[in-house]
N, C-alpha and C positions, 0 to 999 in steps of 0.2 A: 388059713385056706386061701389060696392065689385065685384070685379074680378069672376068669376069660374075658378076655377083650376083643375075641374075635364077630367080626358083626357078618350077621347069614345073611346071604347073596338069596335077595328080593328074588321070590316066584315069576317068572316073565310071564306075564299077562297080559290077551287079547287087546289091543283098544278099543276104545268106546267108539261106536262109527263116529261119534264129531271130529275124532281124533285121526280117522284114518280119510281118505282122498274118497268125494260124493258119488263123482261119477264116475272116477276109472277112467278105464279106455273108449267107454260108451261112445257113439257119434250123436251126432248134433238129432237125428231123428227121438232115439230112447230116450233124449233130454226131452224134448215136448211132450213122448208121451208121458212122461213121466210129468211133469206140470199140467197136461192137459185133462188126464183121464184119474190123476189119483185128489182127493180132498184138500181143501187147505186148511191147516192149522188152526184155529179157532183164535179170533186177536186177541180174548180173555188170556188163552195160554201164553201169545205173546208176549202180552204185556209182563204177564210176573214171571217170565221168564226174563226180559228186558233188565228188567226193574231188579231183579235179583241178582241177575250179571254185574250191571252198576256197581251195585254192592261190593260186590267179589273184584271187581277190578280197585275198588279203593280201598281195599282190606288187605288186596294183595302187595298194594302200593308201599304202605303203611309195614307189611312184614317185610317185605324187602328187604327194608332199609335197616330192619333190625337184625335181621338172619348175618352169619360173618365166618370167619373163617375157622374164630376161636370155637365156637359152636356145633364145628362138624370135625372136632379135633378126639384126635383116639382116647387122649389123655382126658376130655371134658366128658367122653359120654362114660371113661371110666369113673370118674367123679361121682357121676349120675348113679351107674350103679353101689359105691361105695355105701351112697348117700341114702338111696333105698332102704341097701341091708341094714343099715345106723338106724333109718326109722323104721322097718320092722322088725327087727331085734336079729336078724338072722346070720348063721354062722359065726367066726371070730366077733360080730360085732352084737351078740347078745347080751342086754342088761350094761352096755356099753353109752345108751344116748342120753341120759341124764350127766353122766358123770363125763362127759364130753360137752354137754351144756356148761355145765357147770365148769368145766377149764377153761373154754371159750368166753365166757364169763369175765373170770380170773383176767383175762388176757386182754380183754376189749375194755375193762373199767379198771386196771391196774393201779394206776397213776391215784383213783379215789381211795381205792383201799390200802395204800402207803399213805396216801394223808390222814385218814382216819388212823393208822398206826402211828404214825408219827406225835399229830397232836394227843392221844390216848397216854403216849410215853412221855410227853415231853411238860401238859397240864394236867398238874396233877391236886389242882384244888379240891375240897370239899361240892360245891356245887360242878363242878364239872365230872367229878365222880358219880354224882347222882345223875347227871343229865345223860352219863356212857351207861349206869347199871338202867338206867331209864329204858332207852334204846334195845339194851341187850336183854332186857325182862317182853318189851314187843316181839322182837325177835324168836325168844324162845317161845312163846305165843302161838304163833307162824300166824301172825295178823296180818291182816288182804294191806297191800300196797295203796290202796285207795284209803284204807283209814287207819296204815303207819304213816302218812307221811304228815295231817293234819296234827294227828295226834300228837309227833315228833316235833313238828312248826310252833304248837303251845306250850309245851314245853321247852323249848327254847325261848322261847320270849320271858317268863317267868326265871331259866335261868340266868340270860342275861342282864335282867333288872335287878339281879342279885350279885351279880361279880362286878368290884369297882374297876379294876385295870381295864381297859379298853385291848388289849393286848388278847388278855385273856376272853373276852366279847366277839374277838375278831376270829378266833380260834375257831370258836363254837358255832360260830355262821360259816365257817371254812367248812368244819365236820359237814352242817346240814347242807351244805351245797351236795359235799363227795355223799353225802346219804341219797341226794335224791337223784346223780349219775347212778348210782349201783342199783337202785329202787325202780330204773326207768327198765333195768333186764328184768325177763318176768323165772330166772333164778338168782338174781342178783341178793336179794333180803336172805336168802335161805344160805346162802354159797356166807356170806359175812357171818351169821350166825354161826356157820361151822368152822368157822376158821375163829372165831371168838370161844368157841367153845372148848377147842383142842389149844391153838396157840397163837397168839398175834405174830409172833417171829418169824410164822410160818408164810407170814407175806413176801417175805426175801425172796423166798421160792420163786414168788411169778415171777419177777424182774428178771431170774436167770431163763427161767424155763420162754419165755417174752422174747430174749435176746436170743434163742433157739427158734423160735417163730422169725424172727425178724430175717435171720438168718437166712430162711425159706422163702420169705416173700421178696427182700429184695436181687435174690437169686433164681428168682421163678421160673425165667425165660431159659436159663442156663439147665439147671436140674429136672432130672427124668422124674418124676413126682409117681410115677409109677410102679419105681423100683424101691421095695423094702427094706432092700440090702443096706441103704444106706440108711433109712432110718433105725432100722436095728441098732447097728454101729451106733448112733448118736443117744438112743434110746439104753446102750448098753455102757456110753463111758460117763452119761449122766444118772442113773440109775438110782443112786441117793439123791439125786435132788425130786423126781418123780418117787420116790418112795415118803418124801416126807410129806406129799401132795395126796396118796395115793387112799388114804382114809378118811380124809376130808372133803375127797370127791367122788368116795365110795365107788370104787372101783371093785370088782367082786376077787372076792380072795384065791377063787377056784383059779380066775386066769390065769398065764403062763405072764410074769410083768414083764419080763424085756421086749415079748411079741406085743402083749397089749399096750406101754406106752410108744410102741414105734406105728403101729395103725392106728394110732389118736393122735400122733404129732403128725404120720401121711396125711390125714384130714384134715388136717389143721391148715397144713400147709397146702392142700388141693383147694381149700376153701378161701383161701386167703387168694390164690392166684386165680380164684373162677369167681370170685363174691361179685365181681362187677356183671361177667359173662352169664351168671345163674340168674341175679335181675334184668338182665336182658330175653334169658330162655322163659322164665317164665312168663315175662311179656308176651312173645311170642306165642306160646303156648296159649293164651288166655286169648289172642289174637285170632289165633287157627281157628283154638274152637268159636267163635265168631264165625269166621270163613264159611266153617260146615254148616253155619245154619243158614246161611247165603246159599251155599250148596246145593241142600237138598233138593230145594223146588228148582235149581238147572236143573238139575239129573233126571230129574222125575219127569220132568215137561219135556226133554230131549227120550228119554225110553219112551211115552205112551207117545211122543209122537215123530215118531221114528221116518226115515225114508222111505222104507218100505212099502209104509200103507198108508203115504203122505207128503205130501210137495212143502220140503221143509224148509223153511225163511233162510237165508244168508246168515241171520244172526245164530240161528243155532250150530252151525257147521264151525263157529269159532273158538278157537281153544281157550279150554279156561282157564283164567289169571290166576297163580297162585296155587294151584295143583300139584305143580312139583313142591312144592314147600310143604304143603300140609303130608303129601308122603313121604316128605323127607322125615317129618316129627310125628309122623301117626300115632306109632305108639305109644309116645306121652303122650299128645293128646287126648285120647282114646282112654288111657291108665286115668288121668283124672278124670276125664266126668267119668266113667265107672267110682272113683272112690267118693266124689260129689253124691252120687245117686245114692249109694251106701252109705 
């Protein structure tokens, strides 16, 4: 199902009188009446009006610098929505975010899990067979990360006081290093397990599928990341290599596989070219909503104490820092603290 990307043209909405010019065309008379005959401001409202502006001008300072060009780009806020539908399960990408964990996985700790294949193939002692069935008995456990990797540490120590070659010693501290890279993702244990379960060979997979990622990111700036077409293509002349993947990362069987591995290699590949620009957005984001709570006591102290029925300060007729930003990103910001409150 194709995305829309088209983004609806903002309501035009009144401005706020700080926003629009005091006096007009007024003369210099309606000016004094107006200071002379209407109340002033109470300095209490001043001040946390003051005091709350401060705020919002060093908040706004601060987003500035983060907001960019990458951020307000067709392709990143399609991202955004990708990335949505992936974590509420919705459309093509239902029953989809585990098993795209889980590649990403694969892809981010590679390099550990060919060492652990490698040394598994390559020592094949008595105690270091106990120390792999060791590991692969936690494993199939689905024992908490917090107390595989102690548990893993003591038994390692116990096996290396038992094997004479130093070769073989150095091996097994190799293994527990790549144990506790894969151990650090929170599918990392589960993803090894399954790949132990079905085939060790089947680690070859990542390296190609890897070199298909690599492919995407160091092509980023060049490729439309947007268009399916081509992942399709790439998704349909490797097909066997994502098929020997595709049970191990439980991929659901109802999908359609040429369309399902080409919209988890697009993410892959959006994710891999926004991974910098997304920890920036959400900075921002986390920023904004900061801003609004700066915000609200402006607003509130400019409505109750309006022109109309009040000779209002200099300070409050000035535009506030950082407005256009937060309705540039409103609606993420707005979408999480609603899922915060929830």
């Amino acid at each position: 199902m194709a995305i829309k990307t088209t983004q609806k043209r903002a309501h035009k909405k009144e401005k706020p009188w700080w926003n629009r010019p005091l006096w007009g065309d007024k003369g210099l008379l309606e000016r004094f009446k107006h200071w002379f005959f209407k109340p002033a401001v109470p300095e209490t409202a001043i001040n946390i009006h003051n005091n709350a502006f401060l705020q919002l001008k060093n908040i706004a300072a601060i987003a500035k610098s983060i907001d960019n060009y990458k951020l307000s780009s067709q392709e990143f806020y399609y991202y955004l929505k990708v990335k949505n539908l992936l974590t509420n399960g919705v459309d093509d990408y239902e029953g989809l975010s585990e098993s795209l964990g889980l590649l990403k996985v694969a892809l981010e700790a590679k390099d550990s899990f060919m060492k652990i294949e490698q040394i598994e193939m390559r020592y094949l002692g008595f105690k270091q067979k106990e120390f792999y069935d060791f590991v692969f008995e936690l494993l199939k456990q689905e024992t908490p990360k917090e107390n595989f990797r102690p548990l893993v540490q003591k038994k390692l120590v116990q096996s290396v006081l038992s094997i004479k070659s130093e070769d073989g010693k150095t091996a097994l501290q190799a293994y527990m290093k790549a144990l506790e890279v894969i151990s650090k993702h929170d599918l990392g244990l589960r993803l090894l397990y399954l790949f132990k379960q079905y085939d060790l060979g089947d680690f070859a997979t990542i390296r190609t599928i890897s070199d298909l990622a690599s492919d995407l990111y160091y092509n980023k700036d060049e490729k439309d990341l947007q268009d399916l077409k081509e992942f399709q293509y790439i998704a349909r002349v490797n097909s066997d290599v994502f098929d020997r993947l595709a049970e191990i990362i439980s991929i659901p069987k109802t999908k359609d596989p040429i369309y399902t591995y080409a919209i988890m290699l697009q993410y892959i590949g959006l994710s891999l070219k926004y991974q910098d620009s997304f920890v920036q957005f959400q900075q921002l984001i986390s920023i904004m909503k900061n801003w609004k709570e700066y915000y609200k006591p402006v607003e509130a102290t400019r409505i109750e104490y309006n022109p109309r029925d009040y000779a209002i300060p200099e300070e409050f007729t000035q535009e506030i820092p950082g407005l256009d930003i937060y309705q540039k990103y409103q609606q993420y910001t707005e979408e999480e603290a609603n899922s915060e409150e929830n």
